[in-house]
C-alpha positions as CSV (number, residue, x, y, z in Angstrom):
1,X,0.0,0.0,0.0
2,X,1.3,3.3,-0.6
3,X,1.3,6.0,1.7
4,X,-2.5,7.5,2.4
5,X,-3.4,10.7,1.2
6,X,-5.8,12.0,3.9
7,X,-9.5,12.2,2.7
8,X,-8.8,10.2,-0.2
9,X,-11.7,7.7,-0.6
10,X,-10.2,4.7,-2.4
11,X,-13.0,2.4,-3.9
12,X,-11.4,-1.0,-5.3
13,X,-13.9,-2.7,-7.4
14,X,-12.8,-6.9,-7.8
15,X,-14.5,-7.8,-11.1
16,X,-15.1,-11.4,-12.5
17,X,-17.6,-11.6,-16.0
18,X,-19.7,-8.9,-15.0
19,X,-19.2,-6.8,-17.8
20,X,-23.4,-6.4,-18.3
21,X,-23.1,-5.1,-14.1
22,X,-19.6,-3.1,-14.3
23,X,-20.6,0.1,-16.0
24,X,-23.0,1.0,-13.7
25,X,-21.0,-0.1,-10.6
26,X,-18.6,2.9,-12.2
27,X,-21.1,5.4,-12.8
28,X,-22.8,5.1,-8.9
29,X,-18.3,5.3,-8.0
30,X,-19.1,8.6,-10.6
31,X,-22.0,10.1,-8.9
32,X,-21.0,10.3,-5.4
33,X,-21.5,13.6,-3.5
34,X,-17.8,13.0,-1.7
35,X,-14.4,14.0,-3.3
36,X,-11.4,12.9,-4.1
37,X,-12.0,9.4,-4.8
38,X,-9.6,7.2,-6.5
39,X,-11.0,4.1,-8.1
40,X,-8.8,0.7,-8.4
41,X,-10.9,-1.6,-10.8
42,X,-9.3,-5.4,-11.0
43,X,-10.3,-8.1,-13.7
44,X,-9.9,-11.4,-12.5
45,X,-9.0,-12.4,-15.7
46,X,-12.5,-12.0,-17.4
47,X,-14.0,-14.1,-20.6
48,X,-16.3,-11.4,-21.8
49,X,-15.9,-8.4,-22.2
50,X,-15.2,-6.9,-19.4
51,X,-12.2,-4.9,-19.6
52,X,-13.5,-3.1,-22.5
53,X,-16.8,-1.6,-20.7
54,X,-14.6,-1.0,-17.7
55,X,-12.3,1.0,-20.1
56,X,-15.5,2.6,-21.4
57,X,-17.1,3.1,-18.7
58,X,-14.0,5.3,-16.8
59,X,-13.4,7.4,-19.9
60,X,-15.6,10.0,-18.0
61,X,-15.7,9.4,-14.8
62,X,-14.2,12.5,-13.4
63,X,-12.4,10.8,-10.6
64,X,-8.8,12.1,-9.1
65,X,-7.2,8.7,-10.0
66,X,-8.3,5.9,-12.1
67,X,-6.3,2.1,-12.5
68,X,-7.5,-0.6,-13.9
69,X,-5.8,-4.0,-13.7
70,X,-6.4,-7.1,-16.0
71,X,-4.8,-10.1,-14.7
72,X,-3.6,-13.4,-17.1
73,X,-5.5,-16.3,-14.5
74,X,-8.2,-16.5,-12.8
75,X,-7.0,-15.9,-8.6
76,X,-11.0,-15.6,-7.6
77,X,-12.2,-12.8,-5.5
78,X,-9.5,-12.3,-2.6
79,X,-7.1,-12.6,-4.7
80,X,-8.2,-9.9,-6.9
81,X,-8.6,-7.9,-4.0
82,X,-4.9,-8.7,-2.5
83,X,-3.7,-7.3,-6.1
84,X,-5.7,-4.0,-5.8
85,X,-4.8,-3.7,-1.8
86,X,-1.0,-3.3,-2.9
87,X,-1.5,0.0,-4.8
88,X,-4.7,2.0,-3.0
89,X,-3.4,5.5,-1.5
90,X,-7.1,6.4,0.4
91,X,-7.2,7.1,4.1
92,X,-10.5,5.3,3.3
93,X,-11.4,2.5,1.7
94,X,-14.9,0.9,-0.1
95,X,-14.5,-2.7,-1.8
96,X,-17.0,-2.7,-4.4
97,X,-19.0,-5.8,-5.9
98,X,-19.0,-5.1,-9.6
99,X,-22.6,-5.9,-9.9
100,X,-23.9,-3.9,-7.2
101,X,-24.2,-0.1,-6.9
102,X,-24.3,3.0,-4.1
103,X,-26.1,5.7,-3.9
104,X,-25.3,9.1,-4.6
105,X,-24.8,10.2,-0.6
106,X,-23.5,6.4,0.5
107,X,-19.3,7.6,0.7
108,X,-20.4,11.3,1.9
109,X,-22.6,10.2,5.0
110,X,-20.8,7.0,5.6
111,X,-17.4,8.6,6.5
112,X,-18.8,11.7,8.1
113,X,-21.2,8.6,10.3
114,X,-17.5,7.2,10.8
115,X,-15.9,10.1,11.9
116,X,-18.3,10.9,14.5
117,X,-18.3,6.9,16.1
118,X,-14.7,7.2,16.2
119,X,-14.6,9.9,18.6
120,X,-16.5,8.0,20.9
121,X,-14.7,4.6,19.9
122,X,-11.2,5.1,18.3
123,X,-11.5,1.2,17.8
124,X,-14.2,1.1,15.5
125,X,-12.3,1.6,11.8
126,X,-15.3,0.6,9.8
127,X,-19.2,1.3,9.3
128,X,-21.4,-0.6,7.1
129,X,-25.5,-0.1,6.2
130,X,-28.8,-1.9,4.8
131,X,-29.2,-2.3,1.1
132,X,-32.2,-2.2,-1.4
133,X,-31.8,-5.7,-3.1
134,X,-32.4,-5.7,-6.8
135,X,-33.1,-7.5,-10.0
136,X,-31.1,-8.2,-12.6
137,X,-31.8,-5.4,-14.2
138,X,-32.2,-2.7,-11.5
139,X,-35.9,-3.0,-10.4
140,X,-36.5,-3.1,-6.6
141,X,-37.2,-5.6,-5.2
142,X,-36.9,-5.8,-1.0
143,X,-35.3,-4.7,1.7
144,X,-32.2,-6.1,3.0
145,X,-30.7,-5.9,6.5
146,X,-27.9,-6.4,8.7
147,X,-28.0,-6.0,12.3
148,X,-26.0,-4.3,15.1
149,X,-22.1,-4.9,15.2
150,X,-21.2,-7.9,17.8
151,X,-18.4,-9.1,17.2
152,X,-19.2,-12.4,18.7
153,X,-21.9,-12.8,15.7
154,X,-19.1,-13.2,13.5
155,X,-18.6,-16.6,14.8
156,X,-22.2,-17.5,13.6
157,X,-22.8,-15.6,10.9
158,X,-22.0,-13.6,8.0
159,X,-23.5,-10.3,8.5
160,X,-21.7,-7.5,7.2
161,X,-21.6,-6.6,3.3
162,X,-19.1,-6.0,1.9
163,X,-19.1,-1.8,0.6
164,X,-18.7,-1.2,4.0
165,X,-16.7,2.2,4.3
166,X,-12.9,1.6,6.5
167,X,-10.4,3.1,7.5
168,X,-8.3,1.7,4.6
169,X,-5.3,0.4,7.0
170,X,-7.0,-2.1,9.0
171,X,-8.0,-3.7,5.5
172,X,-4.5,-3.5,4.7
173,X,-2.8,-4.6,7.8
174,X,-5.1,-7.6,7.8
175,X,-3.7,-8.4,4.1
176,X,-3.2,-10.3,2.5
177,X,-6.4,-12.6,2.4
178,X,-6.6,-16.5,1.9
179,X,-7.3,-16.5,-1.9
180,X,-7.9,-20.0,-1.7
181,X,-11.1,-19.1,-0.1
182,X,-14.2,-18.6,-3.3
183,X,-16.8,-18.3,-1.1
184,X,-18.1,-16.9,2.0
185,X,-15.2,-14.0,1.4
186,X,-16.6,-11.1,2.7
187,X,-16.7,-13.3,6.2
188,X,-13.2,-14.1,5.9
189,X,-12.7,-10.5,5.5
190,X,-14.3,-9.3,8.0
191,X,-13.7,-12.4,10.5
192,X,-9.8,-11.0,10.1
193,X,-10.2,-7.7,10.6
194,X,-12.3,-7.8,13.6
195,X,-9.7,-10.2,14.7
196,X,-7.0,-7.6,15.0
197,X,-10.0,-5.9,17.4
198,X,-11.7,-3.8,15.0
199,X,-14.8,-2.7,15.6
200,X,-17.7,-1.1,13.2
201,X,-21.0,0.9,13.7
202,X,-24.0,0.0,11.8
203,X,-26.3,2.4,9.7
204,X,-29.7,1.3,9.7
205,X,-30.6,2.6,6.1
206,X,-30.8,1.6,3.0
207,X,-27.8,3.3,1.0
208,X,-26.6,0.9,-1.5
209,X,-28.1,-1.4,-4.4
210,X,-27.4,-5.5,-3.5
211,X,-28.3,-7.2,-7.1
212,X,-29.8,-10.4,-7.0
213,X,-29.2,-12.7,-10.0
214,X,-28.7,-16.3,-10.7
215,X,-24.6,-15.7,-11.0
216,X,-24.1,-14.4,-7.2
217,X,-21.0,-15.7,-5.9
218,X,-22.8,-16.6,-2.5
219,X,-25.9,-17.9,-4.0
220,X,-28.1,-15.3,-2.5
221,X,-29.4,-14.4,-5.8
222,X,-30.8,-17.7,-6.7
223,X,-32.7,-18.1,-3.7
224,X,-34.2,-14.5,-3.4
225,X,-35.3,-14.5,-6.8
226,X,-37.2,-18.2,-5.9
227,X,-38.4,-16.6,-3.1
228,X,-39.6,-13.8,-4.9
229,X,-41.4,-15.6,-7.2
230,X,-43.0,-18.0,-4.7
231,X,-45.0,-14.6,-3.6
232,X,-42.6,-14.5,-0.3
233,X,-41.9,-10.8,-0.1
234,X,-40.5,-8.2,2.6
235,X,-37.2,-7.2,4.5
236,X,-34.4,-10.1,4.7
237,X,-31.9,-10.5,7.2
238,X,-28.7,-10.7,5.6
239,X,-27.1,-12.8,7.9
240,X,-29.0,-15.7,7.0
241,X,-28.7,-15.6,3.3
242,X,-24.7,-15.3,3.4
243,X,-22.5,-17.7,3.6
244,X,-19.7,-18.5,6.5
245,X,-15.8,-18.4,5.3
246,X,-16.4,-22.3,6.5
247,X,-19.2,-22.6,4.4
248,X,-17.3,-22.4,1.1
């Protein structure tokens, strides 16, 4: 990691065959209210065509630093995410899913919501929200919810998503990540960080876009969408939909 730039919002978006997902993931990067962000955007050695709309979509993105990285094999998601982790230069620090997308204010209140808990706390270094799950192709269609940090949950569940806004070093010092690990990787993330004693602070609202399709790493997709078309609608816990690091 090179040295932080204070303020500097790095968003580092791992990216594997999304290329109908990754310009908008880009655009929502694009659109946020909070400046300077720098935006590290790794392939994981795509076979579509995904380097291309990344490419594309960055050409006008307006952001204070842009780097895409296309890698030769296929490492999976943490190790995509080690590569990226080597050259960020935020104080802060967003890892992106390439198929989901925030909301205009999510980096701007997020950070200002972190600042505050760390002057009561100076061991919480991350805060995380609810989402609005989506289709596919953008429609609405629940609620989805964490729940208040604990860190004894994290030996039970999986409960915090991953564009959780951190203080980029305790990402960093916890790298770099088992990339042998495929799935259940935001818990392994997470189950490391809070590890090193980290703390977070939860934001009950809805302030980032969780897509739901039939390609979700975790296999939340699949099973919302069923559920959605069995008429079973309403808020979902998040925690019972994601997947353990021992779960894989």
């Amino acid at each position: 990691m090179s040295a932080q730039k204070p303020g500097l919002l790095s968003v580092l978006i791992p990216n594997y065959n999304y290329a109908g997902y990754i310009a908008e993931s880009i655009a929502s990067v694009a659109a946020q209210d909070y400046a300077p962000i720098e935006l590290i955007v790794v392939d994981d050695a795509s076979t579509d065509n995904s380097v291309e709309a990344m490419k594309a979509a960055v050409a006008d993105a307006g952001l204070s630093r842009v780097e895409i990285i296309a890698l030769d094999a296929n490492v999976g998601k943490l190790g995509a995410m080690n590569r990226g982790l080597e050259i960020i230069e935020g104080e802060y620090l967003i890892i992106l899913d390439s198929d989901d997308r925030l909301t205009p204010e999510y980096a701007s209140r997020c950070i200002a919501g972190l600042k505050a808990a760390r002057e009561k706390n100076e061991h919480i270094g991350f805060i995380y929200t609810d989402c609005n799950l989506i289709s596919a192709t953008g429609e609405h269609l629940d609620r989805g919810r964490s729940t208040a940090f604990k860190p004894e949950l994290l030996e039970i569940y999986s409960f915090i998503p991953e564009p959780a806004v951190c203080l980029a070093s305790i990402v960093t010092d916890s790298a770099p990540y088992d990339e042998s690990i495929r799935r259940g990787t935001k818990h392994h993330k997470w189950t490391r960080i809070v590890g090193k004693g980290w703390h977070g602070e939860y934001l009950p609202e809805p302030l980032f876009e969780y897509r739901m399709h039939d390609a979700n790493i975790s296999g939340i997709g699949k099973r919302v969408l069923d559920e959605v078309d069995e008429g079973k609608r309403g808020e979902r816990i998040l925690s019972g939909y994601w997947p353990t690091q021992q779960q894989q």
